[in-house]
C-alpha positions in Angstrom: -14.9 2.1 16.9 -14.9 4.8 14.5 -19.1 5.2 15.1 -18.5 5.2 19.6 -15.7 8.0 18.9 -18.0 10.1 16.2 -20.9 10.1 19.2 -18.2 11.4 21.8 -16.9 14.1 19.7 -20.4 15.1 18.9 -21.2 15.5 22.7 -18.1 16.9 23.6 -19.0 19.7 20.7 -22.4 20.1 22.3 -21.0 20.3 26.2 -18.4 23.1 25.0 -21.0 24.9 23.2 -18.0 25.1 20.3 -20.2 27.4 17.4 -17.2 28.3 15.2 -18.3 27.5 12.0 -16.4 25.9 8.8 -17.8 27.2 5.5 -16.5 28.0 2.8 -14.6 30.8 2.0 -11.9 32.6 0.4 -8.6 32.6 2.7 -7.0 35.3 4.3 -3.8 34.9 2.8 -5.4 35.2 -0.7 -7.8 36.5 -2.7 -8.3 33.1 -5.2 -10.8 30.2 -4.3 -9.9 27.0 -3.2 -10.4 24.0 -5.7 -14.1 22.9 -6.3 -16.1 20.7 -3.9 -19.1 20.2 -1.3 -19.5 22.9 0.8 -18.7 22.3 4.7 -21.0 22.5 7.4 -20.0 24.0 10.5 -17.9 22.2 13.0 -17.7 18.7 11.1 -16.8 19.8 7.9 -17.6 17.0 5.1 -17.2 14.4 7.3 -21.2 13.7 6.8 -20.2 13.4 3.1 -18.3 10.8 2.9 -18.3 6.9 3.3 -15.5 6.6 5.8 -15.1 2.6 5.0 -14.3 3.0 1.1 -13.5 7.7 0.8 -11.9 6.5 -2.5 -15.4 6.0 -3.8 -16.9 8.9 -2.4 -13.8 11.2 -3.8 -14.2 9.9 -7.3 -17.8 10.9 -7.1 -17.0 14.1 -6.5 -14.5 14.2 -9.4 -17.3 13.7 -11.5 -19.8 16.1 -9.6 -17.3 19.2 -9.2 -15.8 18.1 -12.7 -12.4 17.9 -10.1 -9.3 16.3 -10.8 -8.6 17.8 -7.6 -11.1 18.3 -4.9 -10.8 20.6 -1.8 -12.7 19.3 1.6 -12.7 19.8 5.2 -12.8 17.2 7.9 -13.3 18.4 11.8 -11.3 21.2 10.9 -8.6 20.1 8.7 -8.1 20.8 5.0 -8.3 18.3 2.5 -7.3 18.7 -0.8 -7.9 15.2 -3.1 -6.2 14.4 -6.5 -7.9 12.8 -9.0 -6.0 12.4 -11.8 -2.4 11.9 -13.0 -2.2 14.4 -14.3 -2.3 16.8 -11.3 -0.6 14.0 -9.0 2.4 14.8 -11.7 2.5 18.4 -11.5 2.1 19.0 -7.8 3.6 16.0 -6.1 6.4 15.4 -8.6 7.0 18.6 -10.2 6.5 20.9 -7.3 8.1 18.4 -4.5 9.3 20.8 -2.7 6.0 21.7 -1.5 4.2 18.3 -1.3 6.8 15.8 0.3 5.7 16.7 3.7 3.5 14.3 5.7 1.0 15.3 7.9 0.8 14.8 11.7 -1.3 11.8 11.9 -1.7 10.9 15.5 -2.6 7.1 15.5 0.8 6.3 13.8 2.1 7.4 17.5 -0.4 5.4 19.3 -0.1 2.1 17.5 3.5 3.0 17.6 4.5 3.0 14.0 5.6 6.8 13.9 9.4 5.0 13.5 8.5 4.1 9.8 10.3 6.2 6.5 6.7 6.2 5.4 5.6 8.3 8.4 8.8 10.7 8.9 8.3 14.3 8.6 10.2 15.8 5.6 13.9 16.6 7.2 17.3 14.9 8.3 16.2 12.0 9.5 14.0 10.9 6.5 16.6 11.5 4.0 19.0 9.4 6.0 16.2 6.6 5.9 15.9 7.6 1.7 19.9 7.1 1.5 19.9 3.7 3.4 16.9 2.8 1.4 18.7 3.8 -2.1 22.0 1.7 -1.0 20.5 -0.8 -1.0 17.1 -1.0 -2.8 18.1 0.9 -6.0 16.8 -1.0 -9.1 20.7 -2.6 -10.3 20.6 -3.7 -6.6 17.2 -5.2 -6.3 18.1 -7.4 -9.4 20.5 -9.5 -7.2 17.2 -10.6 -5.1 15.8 -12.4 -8.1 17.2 -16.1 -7.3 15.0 -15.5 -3.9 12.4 -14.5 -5.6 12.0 -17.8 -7.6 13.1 -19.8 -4.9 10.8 -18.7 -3.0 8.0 -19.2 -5.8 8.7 -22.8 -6.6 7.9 -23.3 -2.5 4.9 -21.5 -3.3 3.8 -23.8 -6.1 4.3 -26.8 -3.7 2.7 -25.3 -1.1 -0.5 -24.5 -3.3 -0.3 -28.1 -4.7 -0.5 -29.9 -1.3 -3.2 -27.8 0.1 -4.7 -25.6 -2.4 -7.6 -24.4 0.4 -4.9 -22.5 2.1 -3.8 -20.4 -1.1 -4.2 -17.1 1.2 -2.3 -18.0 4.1 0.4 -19.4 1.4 1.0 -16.6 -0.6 1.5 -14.5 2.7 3.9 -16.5 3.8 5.9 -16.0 0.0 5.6 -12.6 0.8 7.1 -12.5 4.1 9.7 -15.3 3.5 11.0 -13.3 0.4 11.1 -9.4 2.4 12.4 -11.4 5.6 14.9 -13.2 3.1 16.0 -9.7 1.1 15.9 -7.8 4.1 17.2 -9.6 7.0 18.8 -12.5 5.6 15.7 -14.4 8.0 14.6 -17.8 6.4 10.4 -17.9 7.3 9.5 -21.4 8.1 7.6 -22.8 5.0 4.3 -22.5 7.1 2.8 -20.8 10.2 6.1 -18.8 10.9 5.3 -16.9 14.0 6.7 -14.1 12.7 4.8 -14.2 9.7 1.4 -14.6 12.4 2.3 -11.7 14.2 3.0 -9.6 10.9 -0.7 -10.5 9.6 -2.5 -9.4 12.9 -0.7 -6.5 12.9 -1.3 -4.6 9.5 -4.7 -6.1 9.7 -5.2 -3.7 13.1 -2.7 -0.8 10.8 -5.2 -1.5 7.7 -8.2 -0.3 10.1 -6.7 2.7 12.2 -4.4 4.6 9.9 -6.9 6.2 7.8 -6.6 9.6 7.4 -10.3 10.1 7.6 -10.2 8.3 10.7 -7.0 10.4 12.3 -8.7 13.5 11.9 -10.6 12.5 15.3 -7.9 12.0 17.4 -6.3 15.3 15.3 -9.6 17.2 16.7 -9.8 15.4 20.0 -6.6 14.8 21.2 -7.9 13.8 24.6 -9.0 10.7 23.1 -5.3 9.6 23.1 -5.5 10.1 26.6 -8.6 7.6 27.8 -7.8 4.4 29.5 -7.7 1.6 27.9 -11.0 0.5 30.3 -13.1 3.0 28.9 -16.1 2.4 27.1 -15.9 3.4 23.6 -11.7 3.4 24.2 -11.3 -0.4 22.4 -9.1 1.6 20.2 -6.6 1.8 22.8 -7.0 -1.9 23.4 -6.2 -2.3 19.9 -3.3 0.0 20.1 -1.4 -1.7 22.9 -1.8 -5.1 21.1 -0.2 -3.4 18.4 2.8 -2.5 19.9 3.3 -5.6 21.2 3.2 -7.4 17.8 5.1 -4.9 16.7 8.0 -5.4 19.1 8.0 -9.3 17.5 8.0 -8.2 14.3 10.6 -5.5 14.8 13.1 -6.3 16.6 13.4 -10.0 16.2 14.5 -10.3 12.9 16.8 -7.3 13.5 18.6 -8.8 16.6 19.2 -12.3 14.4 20.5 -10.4 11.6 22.8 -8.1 13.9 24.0 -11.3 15.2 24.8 -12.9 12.5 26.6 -10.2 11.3 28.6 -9.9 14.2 29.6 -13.4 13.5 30.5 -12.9 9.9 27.7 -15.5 8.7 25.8 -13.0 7.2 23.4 -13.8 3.6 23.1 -10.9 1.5 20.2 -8.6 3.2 19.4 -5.1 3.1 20.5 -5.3 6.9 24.1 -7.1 6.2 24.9 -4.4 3.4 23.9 -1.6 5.3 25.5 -2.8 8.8 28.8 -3.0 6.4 28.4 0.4 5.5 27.7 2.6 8.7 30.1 5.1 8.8 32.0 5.2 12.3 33.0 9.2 11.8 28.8 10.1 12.4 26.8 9.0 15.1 26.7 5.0 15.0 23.4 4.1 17.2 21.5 6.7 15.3 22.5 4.9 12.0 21.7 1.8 13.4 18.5 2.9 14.7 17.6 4.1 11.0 18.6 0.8 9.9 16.7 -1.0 11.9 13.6 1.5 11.0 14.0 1.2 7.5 14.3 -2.4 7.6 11.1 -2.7 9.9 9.5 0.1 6.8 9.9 -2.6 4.3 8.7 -5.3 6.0 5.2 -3.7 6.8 4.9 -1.8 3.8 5.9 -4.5 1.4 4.0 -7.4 3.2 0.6 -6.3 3.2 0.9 -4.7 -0.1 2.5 -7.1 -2.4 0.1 -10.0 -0.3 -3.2 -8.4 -0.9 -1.9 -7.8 -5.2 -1.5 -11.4 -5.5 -5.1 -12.3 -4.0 -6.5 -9.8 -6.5 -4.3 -11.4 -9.0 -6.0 -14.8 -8.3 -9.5 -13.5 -8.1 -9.1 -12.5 -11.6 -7.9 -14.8 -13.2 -11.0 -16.9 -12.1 -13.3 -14.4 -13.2 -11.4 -13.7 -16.7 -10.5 -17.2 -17.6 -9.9 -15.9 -21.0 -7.0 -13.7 -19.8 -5.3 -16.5 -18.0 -5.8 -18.9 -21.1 -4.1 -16.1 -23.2 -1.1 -15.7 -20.3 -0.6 -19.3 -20.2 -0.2 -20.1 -23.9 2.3 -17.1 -23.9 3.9 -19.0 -21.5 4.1 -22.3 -23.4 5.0 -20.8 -26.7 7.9 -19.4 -24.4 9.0 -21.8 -21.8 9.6 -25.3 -22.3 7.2 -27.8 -20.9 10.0 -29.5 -18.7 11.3 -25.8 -17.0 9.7 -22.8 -15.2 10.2 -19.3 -16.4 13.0 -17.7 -15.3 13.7 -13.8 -15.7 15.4 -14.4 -18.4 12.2 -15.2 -20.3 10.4 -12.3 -18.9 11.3 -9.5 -22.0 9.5 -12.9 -24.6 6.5 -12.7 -21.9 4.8 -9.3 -22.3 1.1 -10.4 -21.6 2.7 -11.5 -18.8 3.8 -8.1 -17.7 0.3 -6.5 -19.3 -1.5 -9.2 -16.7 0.9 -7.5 -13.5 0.2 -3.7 -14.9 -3.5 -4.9 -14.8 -3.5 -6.4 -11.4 -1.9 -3.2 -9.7 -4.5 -1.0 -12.0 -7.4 -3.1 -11.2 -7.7 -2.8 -7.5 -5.0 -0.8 -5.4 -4.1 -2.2 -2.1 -4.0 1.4 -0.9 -6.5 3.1 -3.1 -5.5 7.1 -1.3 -2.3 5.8 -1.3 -0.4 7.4 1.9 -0.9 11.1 2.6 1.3 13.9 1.6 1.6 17.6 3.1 2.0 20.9 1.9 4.9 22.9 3.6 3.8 26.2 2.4 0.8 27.8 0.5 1.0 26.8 -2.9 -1.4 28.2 -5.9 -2.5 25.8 -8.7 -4.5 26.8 -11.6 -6.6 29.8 -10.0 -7.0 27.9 -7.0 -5.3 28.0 -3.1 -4.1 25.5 -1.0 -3.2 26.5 2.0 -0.3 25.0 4.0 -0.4 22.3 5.8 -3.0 20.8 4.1 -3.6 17.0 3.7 -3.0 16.0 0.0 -4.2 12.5 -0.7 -4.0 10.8 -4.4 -6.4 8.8 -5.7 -4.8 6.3 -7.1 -8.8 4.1 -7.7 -9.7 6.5 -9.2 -6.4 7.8 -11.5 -7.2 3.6 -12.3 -10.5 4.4 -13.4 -10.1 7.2 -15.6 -11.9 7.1 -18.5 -10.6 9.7 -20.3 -7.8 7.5 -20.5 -9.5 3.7 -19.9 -12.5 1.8 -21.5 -14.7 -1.0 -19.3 -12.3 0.5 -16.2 -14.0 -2.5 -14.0 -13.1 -5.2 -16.2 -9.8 -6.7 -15.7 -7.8 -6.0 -19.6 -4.2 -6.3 -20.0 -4.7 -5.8 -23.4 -5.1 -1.6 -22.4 -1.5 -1.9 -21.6 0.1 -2.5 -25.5 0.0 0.1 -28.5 -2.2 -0.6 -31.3 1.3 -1.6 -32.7 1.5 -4.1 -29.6 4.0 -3.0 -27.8 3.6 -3.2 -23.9 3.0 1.1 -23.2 6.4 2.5 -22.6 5.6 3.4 -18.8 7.8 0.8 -16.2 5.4 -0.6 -13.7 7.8 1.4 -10.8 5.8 4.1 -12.0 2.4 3.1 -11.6 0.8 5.6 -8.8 0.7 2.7 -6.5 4.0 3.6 -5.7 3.4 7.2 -5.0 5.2 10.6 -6.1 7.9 12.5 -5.7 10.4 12.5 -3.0 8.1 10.1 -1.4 7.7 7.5 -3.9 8.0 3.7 -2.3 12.1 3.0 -2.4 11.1 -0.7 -2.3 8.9 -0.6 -5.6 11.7 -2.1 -7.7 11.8 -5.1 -5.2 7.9 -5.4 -5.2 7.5 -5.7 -9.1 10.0 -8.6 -9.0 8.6 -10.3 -6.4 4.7 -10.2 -8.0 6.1 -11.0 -11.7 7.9 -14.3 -9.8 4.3 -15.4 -7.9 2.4 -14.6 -10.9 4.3 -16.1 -13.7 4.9 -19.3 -11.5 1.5 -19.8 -10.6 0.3 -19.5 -14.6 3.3 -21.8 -15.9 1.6 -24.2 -13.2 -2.1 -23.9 -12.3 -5.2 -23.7 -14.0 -6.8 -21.6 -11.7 -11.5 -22.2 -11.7 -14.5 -21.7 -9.6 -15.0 -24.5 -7.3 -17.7 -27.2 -7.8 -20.8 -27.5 -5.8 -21.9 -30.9 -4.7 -24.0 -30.8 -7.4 -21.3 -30.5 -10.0 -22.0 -26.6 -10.5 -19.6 -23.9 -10.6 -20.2 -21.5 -7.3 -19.8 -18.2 -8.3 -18.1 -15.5 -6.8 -19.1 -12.6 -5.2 -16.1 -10.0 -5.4 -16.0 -8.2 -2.3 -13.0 -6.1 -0.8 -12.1 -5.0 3.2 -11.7 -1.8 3.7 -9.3 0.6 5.6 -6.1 2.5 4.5 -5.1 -1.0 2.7 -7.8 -3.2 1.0 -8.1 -6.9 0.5 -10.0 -9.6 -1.2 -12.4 -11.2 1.0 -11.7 -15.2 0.9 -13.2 -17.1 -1.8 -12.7 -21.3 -2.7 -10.7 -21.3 -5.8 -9.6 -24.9 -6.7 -6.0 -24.1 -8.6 -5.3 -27.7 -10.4 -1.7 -28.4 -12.1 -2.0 -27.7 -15.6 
């Protein structure tokens, strides 16, 4: 898609005869240089620069290149500005998030009709009422109550791996969505092929692909493209688009109408829905809130599916490439849990390998590696250098992972980089991990996520010994590690025989 578009835009530059050019240069509303990077060419910016299937890669080469823990770019006329490092995520989007809790225009959220979601909000009235919502009910004491679910939810995981262990994907996305379906709508998934569940994987598999950032900047530049029929060669984008709204209606709104209905009826499970239903405030305007719960709820659901899914597949591919790590984990676990039980989170402060093995996973490989976009709402100035408003700031969280100012062997997979040379687990909680973002806009549901992946994790090593499959030759196949790509990455299927242990 992304290539049929690029050729349009090219001729529609050429037919218009459009010559304003794009360098570099110092901007009018100062007299300081913007941060370090490669210099634009006219019209298309850097968008020759960089890989648009895997930017993280191409951004943390220019780190090391422009010696840039933040980077400054232009794509088809837009500013980019690129953080690199902790660091400077810290002081900009957390210290100064005032400035960068805006998000940018982005115009396929519109088109594939997810422009509803917290995540895309502009900064203003309706966002925070989505952040207070989000807080009543996903605020870490309240996210605690969740964790009988979560365990549940894990032991029909473990079943499900042990009867068909081929299917491990397909069963740890339906944990997933059974446990945010069961915290947020009070919905019980069936234990396989829930059709909700289908219509939830198509859909942020389509998201995955056309939410990029790189990717928006077309429409951003040619907004006419929005306006092709759907018939139009080079327009499967649009194709996609309407199939996405359509899943999306399923995934939406039927959960939302069965848990509005139940509470109607006063047979309502503790949700995120139930709670906030109970709470809307009949003095302010009662559809709007009950729009904004329904929003939020739908928030969670996409946000936290594909997310916390595509963690647990990384989480399985290493352990069968660091057999070593999952040996250590599991004797933690024995010297911990007794043979005849399963851990509980009672056990989890006595299991902190445990906790180093989760740190690792989320380190290792992001599931969003630029994490979402923010905005600046004004001009800001940051160590001698400009950025202007309204510029695109995207974090780096592959490469903050990778830092090796701060990490050794940064490809490996080592919990051990998480303790103290005392061996104390590093005093950072995992809701702080730049997975979950910055600022104002940090993910409300990252308390909720960290129990969820601790429950699959610690269930699966109390259980399963988890090795390369055998060829018919009785030799290990090995494993070629490869990721998708898009605004979310996952691991590409491999076999993995996981055997009780």
């Amino acid at each position: 898609m992304f290539n049929t578009l690029f050729a349009v835009f090219c001729g529609a530059v050429a037919a218009s005869l459009y010559l304003s050019a794009t360098w570099r240069s110092k901007p009018t509303a100062s007299a300081l240089p913007f941060p370090p990077g490669p210099r634009p060419v006219p019209i298309l910016g850097n968008i020759l620069h960089i890989d648009t299937s895997e930017p993280w890669l191409t951004y943390a080469q220019w780190k090391k290149k422009y010696a840039g823990d933040i980077v400054y770019s232009r794509l088809l006329g837009q500013n980019f500005v690129i953080i690199n490092s902790e660091k400077v995520a810290k002081a900009l989007m957390d210290q100064r998030s005032a400035t960068y809790s805006e998000r940018p225009v982005i115009a396929t959220n519109k088109l594939f009709g997810v422009d509803f979601s917290t995540v895309a909000l502009p900064y203003g009235d309706e966002w925070r009422l989505h952040r207070k919502l989000f807080h009543n009910a996903l605020h870490a004491e309240a996210a605690t109550r969740y964790q009988d679910l979560y365990l549940q939810q894990a032991r029909i995981l473990l079943l499900n791996i042990f009867q068909v262990p081929t299917q491990y994907v397909a069963h740890i996305q339906g944990f997933t969505a059974s446990i945010i379906m069961g915290l947020t709508y009070g919905y019980d998934t069936a234990p396989r092929d829930d059709p909700i569940v289908r219509s939830a994987e198509e859909l942020v598999a389509l998201l995955a692909e056309a939410l990029s950032p790189e990717r928006a900047a077309l429409f951003t530049a040619l907004p006419f493209l929005e306006r092709l029929p759907p018939w139009f060669p080079g327009a499967g984008f649009k194709r996609k688009a309407l199939h996405a709204r359509k899943l999306l209606n399923q995934v939406k709104n039927v959960p939302f109408d069965f848990a509005k209905r139940k509470h109607a009826e006063g047979a309502v499970a503790p949700s995120m829905v139930s709670d906030l239903l109970r709470q809307i405030d009949g003095q302010e305007d009662m559809s709007r809130q009950e729009k904004a719960i329904s929003d939020t709820a739908a928030t969670v659901f996409l946000a936290g599916f594909e997310t916390s899914s595509s963690t647990l597949h990384s989480f399985i591919l290493a352990m069968l490439l660091y057999p070593e790590v999952q040996a250590r984990a599991q004797a933690e676990i024995d010297a911990v849990v007794d043979s005849a039980s399963l851990p509980n989170f009672g056990d989890r402060p006595s299991l902190p390998y445990v906790d180093a093995v989760l740190r690792e996973a989320l380190r290792w490989h992001p599931t969003v590696p630029l994490g979402i976009p923010h905005a600046t709402s004004s001009d800001d100035v940051y160590e001698g250098h400009f950025i202007p408003k309204g510029s695109l700031v995207i974090a780096n969280v592959w490469a903050m992972g990778r830092d090796e100012g701060r990490y050794t062997d940064v490809d490996d997979f080592v919990p051990e980089r998480h303790f103290t040379p005392d061996g104390r687990l590093v005093p950072e909680p995992i809701s702080s991990n730049p997975i979950f973002g910055y600022g104002r806009r940090i993910c409300p549901g990252r308390f909720a996520s960290e129990g969820l992946l601790w429950a699959a994790m610690v269930s699966i090593l109390a259980t399963f010994r988890i090795s390369k499959a055998i060829d018919s030759e009785g030799r290990e196949i090995d494993i070629d590690a490869k990721f998708t790509t898009g605004i979310a990455v996952y691991v590409h299927f491999f076999t993995a025989p996981l055997f009780l242990d």
